[in-house]
N, C-alpha and C positions, 0 to 999 in steps of 0.2 A: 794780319790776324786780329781780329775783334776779341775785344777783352775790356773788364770791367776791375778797376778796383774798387775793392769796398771798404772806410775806415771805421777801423773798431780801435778803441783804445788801446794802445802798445800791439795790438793786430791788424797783418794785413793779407790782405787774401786775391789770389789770383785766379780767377773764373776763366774757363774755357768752354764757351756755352758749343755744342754738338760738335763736341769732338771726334776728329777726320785723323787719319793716319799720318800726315801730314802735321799734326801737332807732336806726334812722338819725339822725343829729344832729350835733353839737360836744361834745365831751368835752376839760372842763379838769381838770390836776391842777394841785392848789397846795403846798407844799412851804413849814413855816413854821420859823420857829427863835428864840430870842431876838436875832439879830441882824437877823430881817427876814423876809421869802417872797419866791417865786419860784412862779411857773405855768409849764407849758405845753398846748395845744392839739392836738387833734385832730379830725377831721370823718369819720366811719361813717357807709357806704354799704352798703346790701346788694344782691349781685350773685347774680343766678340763676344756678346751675351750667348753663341752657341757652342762656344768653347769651354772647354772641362780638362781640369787639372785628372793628372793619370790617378787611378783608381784601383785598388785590389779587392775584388771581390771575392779570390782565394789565392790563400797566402800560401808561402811554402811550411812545412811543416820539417820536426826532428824525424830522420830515416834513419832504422838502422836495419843491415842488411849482412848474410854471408857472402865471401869469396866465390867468387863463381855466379852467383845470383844476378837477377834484372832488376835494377830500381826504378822507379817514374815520381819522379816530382813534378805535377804540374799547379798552372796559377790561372788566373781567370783577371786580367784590367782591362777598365774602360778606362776611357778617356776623348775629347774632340781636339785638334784633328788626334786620327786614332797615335795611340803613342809606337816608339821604335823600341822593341824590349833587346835586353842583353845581358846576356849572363856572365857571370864570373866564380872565379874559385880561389879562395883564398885571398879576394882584392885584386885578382888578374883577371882579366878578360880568358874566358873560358873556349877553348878551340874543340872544334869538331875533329872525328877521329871515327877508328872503325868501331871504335864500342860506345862512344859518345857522339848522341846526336839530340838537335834542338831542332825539337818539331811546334808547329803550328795548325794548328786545329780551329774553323772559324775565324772569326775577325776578336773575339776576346780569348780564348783559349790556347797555352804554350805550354809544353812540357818537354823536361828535360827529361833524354833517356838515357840510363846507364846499364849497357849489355856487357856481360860476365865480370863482375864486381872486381877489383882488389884493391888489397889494401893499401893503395896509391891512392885511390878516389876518394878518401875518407879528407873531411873538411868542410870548411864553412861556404855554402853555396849561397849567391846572391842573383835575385833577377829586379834588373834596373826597366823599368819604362819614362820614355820622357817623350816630351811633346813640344812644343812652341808655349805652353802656357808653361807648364812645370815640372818636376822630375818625384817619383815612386821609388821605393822599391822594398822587398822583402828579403829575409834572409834567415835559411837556418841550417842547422849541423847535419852530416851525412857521418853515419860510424861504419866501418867495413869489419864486420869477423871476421877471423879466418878459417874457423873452425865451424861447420853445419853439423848439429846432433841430429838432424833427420837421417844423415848418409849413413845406412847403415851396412857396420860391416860383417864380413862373415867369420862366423866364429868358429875358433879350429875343432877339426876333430877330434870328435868324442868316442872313444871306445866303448859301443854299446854290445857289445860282445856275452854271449852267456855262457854261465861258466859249465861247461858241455862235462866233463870230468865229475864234476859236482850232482850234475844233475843224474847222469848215469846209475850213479851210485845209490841214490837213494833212489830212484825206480828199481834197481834193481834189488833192494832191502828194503821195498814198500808195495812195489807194486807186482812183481814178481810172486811173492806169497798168495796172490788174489787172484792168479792163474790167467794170467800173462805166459806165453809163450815166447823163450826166446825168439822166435821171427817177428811177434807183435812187439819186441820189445826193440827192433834193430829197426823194425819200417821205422818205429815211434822216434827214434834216435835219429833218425837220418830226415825226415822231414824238419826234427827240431835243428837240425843242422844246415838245412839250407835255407831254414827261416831268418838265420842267426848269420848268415853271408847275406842277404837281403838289406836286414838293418844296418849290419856295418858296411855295406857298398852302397848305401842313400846315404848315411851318415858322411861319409867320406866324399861325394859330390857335394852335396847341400852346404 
């Protein structure tokens, strides 16, 4: 290996003019004197100028979500060569399952999918990317409700009933005077009667 020292006062410097893979390794220097030595350490790497440290160019974000619901957290890194992503939960490596899946979309696009929520899934989600150059990664909280105020439910029945007795009475001390015949006065009562089984037989489904 060609190589140059160069002296600077109390510095010294070791030159590796076009460096090959081949120079990668641990490099010690020792430094002696009558009253003893002294080393230190160093470890070369060679880094392709087309390589790139892993990269997020969308992060995960805080989800919160109900029970029962579909979450998607996805992320977006670059990186050369392209990086190997992997998720986790909780600081575990995070397993595929039938409601948990880690899809890949394109050579930068990953999201994690979470089909019919519970509240097991709730926690701190991390996606790692690393490469041969360096390691990424992003992370944030997943909250699971248990409770959806969208679900709505049905409200009991309500007695919409009219009070038929009531009403009789005063047709008949109202509208009778005004020459109403009792037969107009029994049709009128009895359409009012099946009007009023109508309401309360929708009310009672609905």
């Amino acid at each position: 290996m060609q190589s140059r020292n160069h002296y600077i006062p109390e510095t010294y410097v070791l030159e590796i003019p076009a460096a090959t893979e081949s120079d990668v390794g641990s490099y010690t220097c020792t430094a002696r004197n009558c009253y003893g030595s002294v080393t230190s350490s160093a470890n070369v790497r060679i880094l392709d100028l087309k390589t790139q440290y892993p990269c997020f160019q969308q992060r995960l974000k805080r989800t919160d979500i109900f029970a029962g619901r579909n979450a998607y957290l996805p992320v977006k890194v670059s990186g050369s060569p392209q990086p190997d992503v992997k998720w986790f939960k909780n600081s575990r490596p995070l397993i595929e399952n039938e409601r948990i899946e880690l899809r890949h979309y394109g050579p930068h696009s990953h999201v994690l999918h979470i089909n019919d929520a519970e509240p097991k899934d709730a926690g701190l989600y991390t996606c790692q990317a690393r490469n041969n150059v360096g390691i990424a990664s992003t992370s944030a909280m997943v909250n699971v409700e248990k409770n959806d105020p969208l679900h709505m439910y049905k409200p009991a029945a309500q007695d919409c009933s009219v009070d038929y007795d009531r009403i009789s009475r005063q047709l008949e001390s109202h509208l009778r005077p005004n020459g109403w015949s009792q037969r107009n006065l029994d049709d009128y009562l009895y359409r009012l009667s099946v009007a009023n089984y109508h309401i309360k037989y929708r009310t009672e489904r609905e």
